[in-house]
N, C-alpha and C positions, 0 to 999 in steps of 0.2 A: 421757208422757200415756197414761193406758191408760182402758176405756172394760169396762164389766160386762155380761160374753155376755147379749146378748136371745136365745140359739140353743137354748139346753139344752130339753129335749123330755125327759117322759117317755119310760125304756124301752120299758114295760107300751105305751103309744101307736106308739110307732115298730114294736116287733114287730105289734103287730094289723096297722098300714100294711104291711107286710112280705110276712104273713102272706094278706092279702088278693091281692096282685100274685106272691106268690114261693109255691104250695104244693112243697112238697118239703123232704125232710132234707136233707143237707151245706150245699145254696146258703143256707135258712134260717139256719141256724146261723151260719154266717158271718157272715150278715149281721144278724143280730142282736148280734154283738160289734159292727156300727158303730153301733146306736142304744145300746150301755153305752158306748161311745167320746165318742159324740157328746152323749151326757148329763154327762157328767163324772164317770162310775163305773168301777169298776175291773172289768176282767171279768179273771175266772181261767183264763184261756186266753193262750196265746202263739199270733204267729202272724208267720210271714217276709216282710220289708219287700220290696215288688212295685213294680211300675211299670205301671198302669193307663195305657195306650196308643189313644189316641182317634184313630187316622190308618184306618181305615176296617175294621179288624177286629173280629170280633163283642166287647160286652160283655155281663155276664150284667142282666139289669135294663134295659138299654134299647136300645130300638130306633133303629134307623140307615136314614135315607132323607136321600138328597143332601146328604152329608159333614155332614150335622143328627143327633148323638146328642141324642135325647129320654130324659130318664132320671127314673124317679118320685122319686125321694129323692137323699140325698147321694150321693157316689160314690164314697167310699175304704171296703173293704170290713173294714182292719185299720186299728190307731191311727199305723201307719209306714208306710204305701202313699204313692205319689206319682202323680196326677194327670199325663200329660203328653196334652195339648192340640197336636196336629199342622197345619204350617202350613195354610190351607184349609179344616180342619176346626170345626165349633161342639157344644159341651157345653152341652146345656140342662139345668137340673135345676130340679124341682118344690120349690118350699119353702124353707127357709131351709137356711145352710149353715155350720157353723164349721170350720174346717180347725184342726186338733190343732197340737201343736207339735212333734210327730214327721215330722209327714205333708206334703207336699211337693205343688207346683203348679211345673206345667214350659207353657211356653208359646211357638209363633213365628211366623214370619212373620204371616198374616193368621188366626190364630187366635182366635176367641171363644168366653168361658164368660160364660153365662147364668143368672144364678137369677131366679125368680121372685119368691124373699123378700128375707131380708137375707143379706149374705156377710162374714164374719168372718174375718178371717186377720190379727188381732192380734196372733194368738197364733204363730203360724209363723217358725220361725227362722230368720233370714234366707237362709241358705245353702241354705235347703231351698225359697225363693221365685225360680225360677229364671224370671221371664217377660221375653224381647228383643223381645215382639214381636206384633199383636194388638189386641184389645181384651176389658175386663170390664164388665159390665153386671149392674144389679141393681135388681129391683123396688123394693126397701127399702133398708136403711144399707148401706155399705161401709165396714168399719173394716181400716184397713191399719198395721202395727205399727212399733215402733220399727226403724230405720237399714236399714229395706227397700230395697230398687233396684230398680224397677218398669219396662220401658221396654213401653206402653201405653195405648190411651184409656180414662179410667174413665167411665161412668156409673151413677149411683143416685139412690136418694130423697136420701139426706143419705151425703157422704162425709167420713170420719174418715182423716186424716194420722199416723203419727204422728212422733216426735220424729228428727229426723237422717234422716228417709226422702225417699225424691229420686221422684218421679213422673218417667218421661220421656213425654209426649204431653199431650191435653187431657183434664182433667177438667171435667164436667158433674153437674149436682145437680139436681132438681126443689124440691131446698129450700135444704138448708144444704154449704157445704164447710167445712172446718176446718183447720186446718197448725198442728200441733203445734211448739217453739221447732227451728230450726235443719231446718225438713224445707223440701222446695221441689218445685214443678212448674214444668220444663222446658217449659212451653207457656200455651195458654189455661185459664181456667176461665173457667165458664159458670154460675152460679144463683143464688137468688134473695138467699142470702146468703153473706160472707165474713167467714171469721175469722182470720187473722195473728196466732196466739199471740205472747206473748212468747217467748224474742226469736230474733231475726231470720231467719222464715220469709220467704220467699223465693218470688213469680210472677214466671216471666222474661217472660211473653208478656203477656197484655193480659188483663182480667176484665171480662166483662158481670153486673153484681149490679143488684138494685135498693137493697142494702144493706152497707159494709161495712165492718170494723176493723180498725185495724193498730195491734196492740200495738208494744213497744219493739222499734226493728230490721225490725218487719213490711214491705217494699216489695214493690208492681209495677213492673215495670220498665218495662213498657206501659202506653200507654192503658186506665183505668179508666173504662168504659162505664157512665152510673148510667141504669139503666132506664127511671126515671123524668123523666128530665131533671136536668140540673142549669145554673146560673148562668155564665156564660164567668168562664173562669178563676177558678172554685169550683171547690166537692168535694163539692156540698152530699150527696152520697149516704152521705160517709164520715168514721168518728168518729176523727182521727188521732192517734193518743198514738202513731206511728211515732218521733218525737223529728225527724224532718224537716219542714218545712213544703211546704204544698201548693205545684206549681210548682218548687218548688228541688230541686237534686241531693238523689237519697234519696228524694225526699217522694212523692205522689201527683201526679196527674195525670188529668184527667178532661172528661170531653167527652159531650154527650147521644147517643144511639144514634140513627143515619142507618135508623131501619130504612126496609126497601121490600116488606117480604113483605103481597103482595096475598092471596095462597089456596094453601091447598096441592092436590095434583092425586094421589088415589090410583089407581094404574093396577094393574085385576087380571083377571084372565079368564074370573070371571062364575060359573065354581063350584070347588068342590075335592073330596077324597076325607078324611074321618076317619081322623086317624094318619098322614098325607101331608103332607110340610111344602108350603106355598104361599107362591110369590116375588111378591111388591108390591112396587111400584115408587111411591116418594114424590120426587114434585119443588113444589120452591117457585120459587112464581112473585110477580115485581114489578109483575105492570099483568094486568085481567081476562081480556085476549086469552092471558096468559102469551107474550107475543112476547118479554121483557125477564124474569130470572130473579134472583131474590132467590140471593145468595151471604151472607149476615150471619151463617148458622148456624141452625138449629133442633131443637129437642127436643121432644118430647111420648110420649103412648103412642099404640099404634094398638089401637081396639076393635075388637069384644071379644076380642081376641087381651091384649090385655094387655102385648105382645112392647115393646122399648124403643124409640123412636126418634131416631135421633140424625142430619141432615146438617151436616156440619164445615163451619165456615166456611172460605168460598173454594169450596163446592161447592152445587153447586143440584138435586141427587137425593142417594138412596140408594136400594138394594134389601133390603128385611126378609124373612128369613126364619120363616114362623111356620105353630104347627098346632093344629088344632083337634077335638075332639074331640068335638062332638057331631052329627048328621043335622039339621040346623034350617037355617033361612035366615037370617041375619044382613045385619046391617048395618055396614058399615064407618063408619069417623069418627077422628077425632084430636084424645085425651084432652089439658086442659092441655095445650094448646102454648105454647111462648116466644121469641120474642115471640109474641102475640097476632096473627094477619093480619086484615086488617080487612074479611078476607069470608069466614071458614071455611074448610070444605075440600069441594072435588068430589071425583067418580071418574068414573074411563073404565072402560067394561069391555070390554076390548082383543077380546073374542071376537065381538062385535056392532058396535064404535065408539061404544053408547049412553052418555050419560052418565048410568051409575045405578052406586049403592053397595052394591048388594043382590047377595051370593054366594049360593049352596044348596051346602051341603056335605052330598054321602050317604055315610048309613054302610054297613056291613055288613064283609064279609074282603076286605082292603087284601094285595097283593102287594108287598112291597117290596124291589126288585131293589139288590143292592149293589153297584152298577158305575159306579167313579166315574171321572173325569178320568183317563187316563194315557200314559204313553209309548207310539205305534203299534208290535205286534209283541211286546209284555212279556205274557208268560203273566197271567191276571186269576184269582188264586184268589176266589173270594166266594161270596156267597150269596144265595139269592131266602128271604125269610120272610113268615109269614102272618101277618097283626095284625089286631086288632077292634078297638073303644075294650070298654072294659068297662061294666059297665050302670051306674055311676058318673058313666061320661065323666070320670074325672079321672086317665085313664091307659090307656095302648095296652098288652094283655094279648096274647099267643100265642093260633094259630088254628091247624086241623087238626094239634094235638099227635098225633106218634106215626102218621100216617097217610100212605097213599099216591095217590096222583094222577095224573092226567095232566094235563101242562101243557101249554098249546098256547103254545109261541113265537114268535115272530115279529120281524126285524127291518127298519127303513127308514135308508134312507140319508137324509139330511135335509141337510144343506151337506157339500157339495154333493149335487145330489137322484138321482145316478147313482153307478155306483162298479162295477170287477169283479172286488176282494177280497173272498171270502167271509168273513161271521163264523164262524168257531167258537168253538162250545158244545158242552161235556163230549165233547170227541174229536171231533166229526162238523161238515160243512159244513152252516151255517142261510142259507138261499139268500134274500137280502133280495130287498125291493120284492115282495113275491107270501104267498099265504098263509099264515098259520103253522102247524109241524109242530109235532104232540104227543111229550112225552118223558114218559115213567114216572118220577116224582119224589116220594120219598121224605121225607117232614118230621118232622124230630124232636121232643124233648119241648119244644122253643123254639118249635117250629114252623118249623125252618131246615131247610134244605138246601141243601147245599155244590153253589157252578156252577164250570167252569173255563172260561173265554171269552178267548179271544184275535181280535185284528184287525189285520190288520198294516198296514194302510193307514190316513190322516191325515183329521182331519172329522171332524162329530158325525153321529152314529148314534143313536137309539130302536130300545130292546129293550123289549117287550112282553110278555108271560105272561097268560094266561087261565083260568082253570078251569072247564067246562060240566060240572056233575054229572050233566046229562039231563034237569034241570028249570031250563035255562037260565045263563046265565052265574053263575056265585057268587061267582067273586072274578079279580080282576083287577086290572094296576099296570102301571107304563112307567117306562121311566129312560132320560133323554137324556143320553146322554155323548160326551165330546169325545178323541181319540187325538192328539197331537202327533207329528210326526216326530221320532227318535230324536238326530238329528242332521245336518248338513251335509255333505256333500264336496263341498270346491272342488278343480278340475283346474288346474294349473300350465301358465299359457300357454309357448310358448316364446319364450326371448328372443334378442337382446336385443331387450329395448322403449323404444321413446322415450317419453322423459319429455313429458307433456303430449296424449298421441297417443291413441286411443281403444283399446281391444284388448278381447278377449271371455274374459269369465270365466266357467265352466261349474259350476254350482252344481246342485248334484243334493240331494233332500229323500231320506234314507233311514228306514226305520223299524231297530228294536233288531238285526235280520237282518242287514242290510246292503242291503236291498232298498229300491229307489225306491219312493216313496210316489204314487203315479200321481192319488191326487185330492187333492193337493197343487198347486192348479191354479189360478193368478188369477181366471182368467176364469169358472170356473163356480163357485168360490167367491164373485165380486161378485154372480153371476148369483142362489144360493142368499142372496144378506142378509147373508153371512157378514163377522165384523170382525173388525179384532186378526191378520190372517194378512199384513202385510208385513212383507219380510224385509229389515234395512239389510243392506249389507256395508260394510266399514269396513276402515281399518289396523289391526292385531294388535301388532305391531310394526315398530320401523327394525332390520336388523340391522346398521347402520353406525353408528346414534345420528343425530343432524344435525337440520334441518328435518323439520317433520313433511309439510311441503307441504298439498294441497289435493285430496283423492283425491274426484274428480266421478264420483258413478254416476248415470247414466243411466235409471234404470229397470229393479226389479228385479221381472220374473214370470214365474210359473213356469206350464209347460206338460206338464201329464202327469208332474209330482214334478219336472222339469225348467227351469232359468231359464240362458238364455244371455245375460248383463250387459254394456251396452257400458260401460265406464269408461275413467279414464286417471286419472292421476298427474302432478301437477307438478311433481316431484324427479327425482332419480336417485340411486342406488343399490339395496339390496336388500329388500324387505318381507316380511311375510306376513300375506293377509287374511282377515278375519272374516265371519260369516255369523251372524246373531241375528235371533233371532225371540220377541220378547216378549207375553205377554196373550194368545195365540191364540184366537181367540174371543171376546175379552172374559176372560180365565178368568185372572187374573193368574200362576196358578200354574204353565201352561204356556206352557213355551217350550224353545228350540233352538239349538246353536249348531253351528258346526264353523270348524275354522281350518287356515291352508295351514303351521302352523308345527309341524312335529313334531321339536324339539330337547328334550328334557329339561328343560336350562337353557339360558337366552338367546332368542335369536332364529333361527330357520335362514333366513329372507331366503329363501323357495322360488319368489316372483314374482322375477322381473327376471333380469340387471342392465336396470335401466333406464339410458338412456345420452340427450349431450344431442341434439335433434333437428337442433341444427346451430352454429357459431360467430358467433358477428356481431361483426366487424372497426370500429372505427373510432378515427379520431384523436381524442386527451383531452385536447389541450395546455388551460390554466390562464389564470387573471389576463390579462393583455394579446396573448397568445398565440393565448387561443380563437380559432375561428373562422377558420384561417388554410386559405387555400387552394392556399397555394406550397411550399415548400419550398427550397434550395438543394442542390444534390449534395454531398453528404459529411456536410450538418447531419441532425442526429439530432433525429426527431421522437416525441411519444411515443402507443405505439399499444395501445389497451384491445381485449383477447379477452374475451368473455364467452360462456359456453356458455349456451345459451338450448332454453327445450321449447317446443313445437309453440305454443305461446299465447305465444310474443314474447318471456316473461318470462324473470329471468334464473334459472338452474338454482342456488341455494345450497349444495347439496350437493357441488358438482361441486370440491372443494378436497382440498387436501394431509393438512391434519390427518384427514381421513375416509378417506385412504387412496382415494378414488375421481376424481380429475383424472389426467391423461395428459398428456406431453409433447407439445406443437405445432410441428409445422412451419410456418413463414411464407414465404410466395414474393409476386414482384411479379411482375404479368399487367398487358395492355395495359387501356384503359379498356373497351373491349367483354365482355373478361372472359376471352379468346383467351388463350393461350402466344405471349410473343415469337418471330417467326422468327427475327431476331436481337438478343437482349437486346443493350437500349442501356447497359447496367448490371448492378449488383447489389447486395442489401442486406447491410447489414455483419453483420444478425444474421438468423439465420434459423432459429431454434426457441425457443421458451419450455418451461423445466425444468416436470415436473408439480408442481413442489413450490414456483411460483410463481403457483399459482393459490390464493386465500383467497375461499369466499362467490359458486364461479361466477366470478373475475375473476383477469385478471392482466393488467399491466401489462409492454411493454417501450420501450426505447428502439434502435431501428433507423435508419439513414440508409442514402438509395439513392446509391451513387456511379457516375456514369458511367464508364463503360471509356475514352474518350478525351474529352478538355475540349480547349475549348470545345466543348457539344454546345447544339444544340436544344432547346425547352421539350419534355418528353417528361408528360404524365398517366399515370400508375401505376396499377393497382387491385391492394390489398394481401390475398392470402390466405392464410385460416387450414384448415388440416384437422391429423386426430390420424395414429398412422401405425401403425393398424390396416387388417387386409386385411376381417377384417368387423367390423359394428358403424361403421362409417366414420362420423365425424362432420365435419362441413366446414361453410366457410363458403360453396361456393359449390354443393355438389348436397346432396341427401338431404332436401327438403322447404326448403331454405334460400331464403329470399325474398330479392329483390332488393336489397330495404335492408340485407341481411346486409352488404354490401361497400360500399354508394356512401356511406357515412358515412368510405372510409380512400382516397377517388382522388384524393390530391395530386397537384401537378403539380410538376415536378423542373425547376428549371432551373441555367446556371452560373451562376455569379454571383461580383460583385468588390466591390470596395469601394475608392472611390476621393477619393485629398482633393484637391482645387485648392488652386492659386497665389493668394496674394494680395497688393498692394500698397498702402505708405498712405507718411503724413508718420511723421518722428522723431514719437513720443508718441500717435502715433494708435491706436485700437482696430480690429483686423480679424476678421472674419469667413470663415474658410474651409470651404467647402460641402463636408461629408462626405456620397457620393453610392454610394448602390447601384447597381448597374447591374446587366444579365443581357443572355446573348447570345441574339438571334433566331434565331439561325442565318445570316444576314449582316451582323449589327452589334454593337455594345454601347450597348443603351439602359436608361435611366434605369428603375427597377423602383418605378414609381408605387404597385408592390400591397404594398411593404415597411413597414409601419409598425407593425414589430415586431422589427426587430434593436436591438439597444442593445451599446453600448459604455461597459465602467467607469470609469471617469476615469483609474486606476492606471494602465491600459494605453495612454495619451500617452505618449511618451519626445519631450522637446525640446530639441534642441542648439541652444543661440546660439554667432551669430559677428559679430563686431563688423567693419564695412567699413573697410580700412586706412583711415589717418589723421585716421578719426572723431575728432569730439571731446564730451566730454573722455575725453582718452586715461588719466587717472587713476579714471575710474567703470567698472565692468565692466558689459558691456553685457549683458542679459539677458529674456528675453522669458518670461511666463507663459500660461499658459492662465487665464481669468476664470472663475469659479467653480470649486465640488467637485465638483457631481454628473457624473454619467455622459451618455454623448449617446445621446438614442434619435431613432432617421429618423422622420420624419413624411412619407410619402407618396412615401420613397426618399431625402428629403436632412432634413441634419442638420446646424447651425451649428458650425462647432468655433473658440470666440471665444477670441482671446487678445489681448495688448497689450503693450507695451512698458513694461519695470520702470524698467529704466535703462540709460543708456552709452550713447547718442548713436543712429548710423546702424549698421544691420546686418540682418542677416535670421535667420533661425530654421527649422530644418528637424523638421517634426515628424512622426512616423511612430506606426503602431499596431499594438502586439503583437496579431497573430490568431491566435499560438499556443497549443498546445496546455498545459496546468499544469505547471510546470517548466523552461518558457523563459523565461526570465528576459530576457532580448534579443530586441528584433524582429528579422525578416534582412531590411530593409529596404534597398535598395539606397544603405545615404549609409554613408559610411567612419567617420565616431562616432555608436556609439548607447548612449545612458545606458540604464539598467538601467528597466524597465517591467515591471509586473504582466502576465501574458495575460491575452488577452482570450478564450480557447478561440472561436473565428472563424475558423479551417484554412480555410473553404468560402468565404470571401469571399477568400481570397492570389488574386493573382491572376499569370500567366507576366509575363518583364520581361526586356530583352533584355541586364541587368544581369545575369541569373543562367540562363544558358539553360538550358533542361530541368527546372527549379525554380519553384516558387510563392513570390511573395514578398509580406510587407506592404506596403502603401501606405504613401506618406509625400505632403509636401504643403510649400512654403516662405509661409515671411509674412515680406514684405520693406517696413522700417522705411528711411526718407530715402534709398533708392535707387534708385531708376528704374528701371525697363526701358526700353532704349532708343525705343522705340516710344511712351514718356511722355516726355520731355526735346523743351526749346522750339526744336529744330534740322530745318529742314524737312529739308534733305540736308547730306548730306557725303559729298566726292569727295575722294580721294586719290592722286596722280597719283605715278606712278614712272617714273621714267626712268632 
């Protein structure tokens, strides 16, 4: 789709314009090839492709006040020059504009070009359309050409898309938008009408229209906003030949506009200076008090400036920058807005608090001092120049051409409102806060003269210039500029540090020098109104990798360029931290950083080591186990180490693969917390490898065996430390709470296991009581607290033996155990049921492997033992005076139609020898 330049301009007109704003040869000439350029005629002249640079140095044709180039005409001075637009910076030009298809547009961060008229870059090839970043703006059309790559907010009268071209940002229209087949915007658009060529243009965000078409393939992806209302789940706003239907995938989608914008509120300071840009402040408000703030988006113009206005939705101000040219009084207002509010617009005029919309802007010679935003301590090359409006009023012309002066300067400190860095201007100390001194200054045929100004200190400053020719002040101008610190130094505390524990980091505000920036100051910066000056500091990197943890600062302000941070860290291992400082002042452009990591590549980790604040010991047992508070001597309990920081929690860092865990020592101490005088014991295991800890944890399995059995209940308390001389981490000092240990104070006792006797008839069922017991230290009693040992069934071994002359002596007599499963004690005892298979009268001796895997045989004290599974139960054997000096299995008899004597119907019996 291509569209027929409305731009071309008589020559013969653009030279008179020229000619009028430019007297002189060479610059003339020149520039007189951009009106044969810009007419579409061939001029007979060559001339070497440039790069027109708008980041705060002079241009010839327009003047420059607060990163605002105002410029009367186009601005490529040859048919191959390229325009680049620096972030911060705005190109305003008078008139319509067509950009050639040699000639180039460079564009970023928060950069704005401005035309008055229409702006044309249809014709521009793509590779020569270099804009990331920004926005454009234009009284009239915007026509933007085929397979462009834009990333931008547009706004204009009507804007033209065209074919395969990608918009990244919002586009805005006062009338019409348009998307040529296969072009798309990456955001909203906003006006009154939309067209989705065939085929398949493309809105990813959401469109507010009161009108609009989607040819074949045309989709929003978003909500379609119709102005004027539409029907639930209608479209009444929009004519779809998309080939999708309204509501279904593809199709449209639409919904009437929620708006809330009650009034807009222009806020300005009541006068201004000719050829001085002046900052307005536009917010939209939801309800008359403005308590409640309209965020839906708005556009209009603002009179009589003309300048564009745009607040994005999601935002409830903006700030315009705009200038005017004539000595009159005006009145403010807001041209077409949209939506509509449904009470106008006020103003505050911020210098009184009145609510009135009426500026006076005087003319006469405007001082325009070129000193913008920058790093504190950077040499400031620039310039102070003299301007007028011309007697036109439709353009700012040079003043005291070729002449010499004294200028009276003068500076103030303004946030903060104190400071003992002097400014320097062109070599010499300008001593602020007090009156200003005159310098002999020189202005050439522009009316410029070069300043060299450095500050090496942080905060905005007003510079000031006057000129008294003897009949009173004649000309005069101010520039308020803001200096950032150059950078951070953070000081490397020493370590080690616990993880989680607070510690002080030293952050120092330097300007380009290496010198502290001393009104770099919280306090007398909140004290000045001052915004935008706190500083995060943050992790940089891990130099181990791992958890990032949870790095708590405390409170960052600085005191005389100085901030001493309490923070901590909930990890361990090695870091290094950051210091930022974003928007200083409101000013998005400045900002600060510095960091403690000075590796090339990687991470240097110059914080720490952080290490963990201390161990905390306790028992993990599982399933039926939990919760136990005993132990037996020899049984193996299982016990969790976890390294923990100063807040309880556990250290993840503290593991094998990170190369950052230590080997542990374990020991057992009495329940008070004391060293035994004389251990009653000792643990079988007493360190965990560093390469068994994963995530802060490890696991071991340890049992405490007495040195001589039978012993007394003995309570343990189990400790953990690493076996470092410094850096010590432990479970029982170094910050270690109480609870570090009292989760691991089993109590050890001996303990046995024992079966009883039991008696019945041939064919009866018995029950023999398998009983824990533990000694007190003068007995063996029943261990009520056991209902947690269990025995597998495998490890029964039962010998039958048939009572001689049983009968019948042809069936073999044999006795089983009743059931499969295993026996677990309930409250210390445990049924162990069996009964009689067959073969008359006899008994049955059953015993149970407490051996350890691999005994195949209990050593129970009965002379045959069949082959039984172990039970690993060592700590229940109990001494037998069957095997002295030896622990042995229990065993237990179940006796089938035999009596023990003390059961048989015979009161006595006497047997008499003689």
């Amino acid at each position: 789709m291509s569209f027929p330049s409305p731009f071309a301009r008589s020559s013969a007109l653009l030279s008179a314009v020229l000619a009028t704003f430019l007297p002189g040869g060479a610059l003339l000439r020149r520039l007189a090839m951009l009106a044969l350029a810009l007419a579409g005629l061939q001029a007979g002249v060559s001339a070497c492709a440039a790069e027109l640079k708008f980041d705060g140095r002079p241009i010839d044709t327009c003047h420059l006040a607060d990163k605002v180039y105002t410029c009367p005409q186009p601005a490529h001075p040859s048919p191959d020059d390229t325009v680049v637009i620096a972030d911060g910076y705005t190109l305003e030009v008078k008139g319509s504009v067509a950009v050639g298809p040699n000639q180039g547009l460079k564009m970023s961060g928060t950069a704005r070009l401005v035309v008055s008229g229409d702006l044309n870059l249809a014709s521009v090839k793509p590779g020569k359309l270099q804009v990331s970043g920004g926005s454009i703006e234009a009284g009239g059309a915007i026509s933007i050409g085929a397979n462009a790559s834009i990333r931008a907010n547009v706004t204009g009268g009507n804007v033209y898309i065209g074919s395969s071209a990608r918009i990244t940002g919002h586009v805005n229209a006062s009338s019409a938008i348009s998307l040529a087949s296969h072009s798309s915007v990456d955001g909203d658009v906003d006006s009154h009408s939309l067209y989705l060529q065939a085929s398949d243009a493309h809105v990813t965000g959401s469109a507010y229209v009161a009108t609009a078409r989607l040819d074949s393939g045309g989709r929003v992806s978003g909500t379609i906003y119709c102005k004027n209302g539409t029907a639930q789940n209608k479209c009444d706003c929009v004519t779809n030949y998309s080939g999708h239907a309204v509501n279904m995938p593809g199709g449209p989608t639409c919904a009437s506009p929620a708006t809330s914008l009650h009034h807009l509120v222009i806020t300005h300071d009541g006068s201004g200076d000719t050829c001085v840009p002046e900052s307005l402040t536009v917010k939209a408000c939801a309800d008359a008090a403005c308590s409640a703030l309209h965020t839906g988006g708005v556009r209009g113009r603002i009179n009589p400036f003309g300048t564009a206005l745009w607040i994005p939705r999601g935002q409830s101000s903006t700030q315009v920058s705009a200038t005017y040219l004539r000595a009159e009084k005006i009145m403010l207002g807001i041209a077409s807005p949209s939506p509509m509010p449904a009470s106008g617009a006020s103003c505050i005029d911020s210098s009184t608090g009145a609510r009135s919309c009426n500026m006076s802007f005087t003319g006469g010679v405007k001082l325009l001092i070129d000193v913008g935003d920058h790093v504190a301590g950077v040499l400031q090359d620039k310039a102070i120049q003299a301007v007028r409006a011309n007697p036109q009023a439709t353009a700012c012309v040079p003043a005291f051409a070729n002449a010499i002066h004294d200028v009276r300067y003068a500076c103030t400190y303004n946030k903060p409102a104190a400071g003992g860095e002097q400014l320097r201007l062109n070599g010499a100390d300008l001593v602020c806060n007090v009156p200003g001194q005159a310098r002999s200054t020189t202005f050439d045929k522009d009316g410029r003269s070069p300043i060299r100004l450095a500050y090496g200190d942080a905060g905005e400053m007003m510079l000031s210039a006057s000129i008294d020719t003897g009949r009173g002040v004649e000309a005069q101008g101010s520039v308020r500029f803001t200096t950032v610190p150059a950078r951070f130094a953070l000081a490397q505390p020493a370590g080690p540090l616990r993880a989680g524990a607070d510690f002080t980091l030293e952050v120092k505000a330097l300007n380009a020098a290496g010198t502290v920036t001393k009104n770099f100051d919280t306090a007398r910066l909140d004290a000045a109104g001052a915004s935008g000056h706190a500083v995060a500091v943050n992790i940089d990197c891990l130099a181990q990798g791992g958890a990032a943890g949870t790095l708590d600062v405390k409170g960052v302000r600085f005191a005389n360029g100085v901030a001493m941070v309490p923070l901590n860290w909930s990890e361990v291992g090695r870091i290094d931290l950051k210091a930022s400082l974003a928007g200083f002042m409101g000013i998005p452009s400045l900002g600060a950083a510095g960091t403690t990591d000075g590796a090339a590549a990687g991470c240097s980790g110059a914080i720490g080591p952080f290490i963990p604040q201390y161990f905390k010991v306790e028992l993990a047992e599982t399933g039926v186990q939990a919760g136990r508070a005993f132990y037996y001597s020899k049984e193996p309990f299982t016990l969790k180490v976890s390294a923990m920081n100063s807040q309880g929690t556990v250290t993840e860092n503290y593991s094998a693969d990170l190369g950052l865990s230590e080997g542990v020592a374990l020991a057992a101490v009495d329940a008070g917390g004391a060293a035994f005088a004389s251990p009653p014991g000792s643990l079988s295991v007493t360190g965990i490898a560093a390469s068994s800890f994963a995530g802060g944890v490890a696991t071991a399995r340890p049992a405490y065996a007495f040195g001589s059995t039978p012993a007394r209940p003995t309570r343990i308390r189990l400790r953990a430390t690493n076996a470092k001389a410094t850096g010590t981490v432990s479970s029982h000092h170094g910050g270690a709470p109480e609870a570090a240990e009292t989760g691991a104070m089993p109590e050890i006792r001996s303990g046995r296991l024992r079966i009883a006797n039991a008696f019945g008839s041939r064919g009866s069922r018995l029950s023999l009581p398998v009983m824990a017991e533990y000694w007190t230290g003068s007995s063996w009693l029943l261990n009520t607290d056991d209902s947690y040992t269990t025995i597998p069934a495998s490890a029964f071994a039962i010998t039958s033996t048939r009572q001689p002359g049983s009968t019948p002596a042809t069936v073999p007599f044999q006795v089983r155990r009743v059931g499969s499963a295993g026996l677990a004690l309930v409250n210390g005892v445990g049924p162990l049921v069996v009964d009689e298979a067959s073969g008359g009268s006899g008994w049955a001796d059953i015993a149970v492997n407490l051996g350890p895997a691999g005994a195949m045989k209990d050593n129970a004290c009965l002379l045959d033992r069949p082959d039984s599974t172990p039970a690993a139960r060592e700590w229940l054997r109990a001494a037998h005076a069957c095997r002295p000096g030896d622990l042995v299995d229990p065993s237990g008899r179940a006796t089938f139609g035999v009596f023990a004597p003390e059961t048989r119907r015979i009161i006595h019996v006497r047997e008499v020898f003689r």
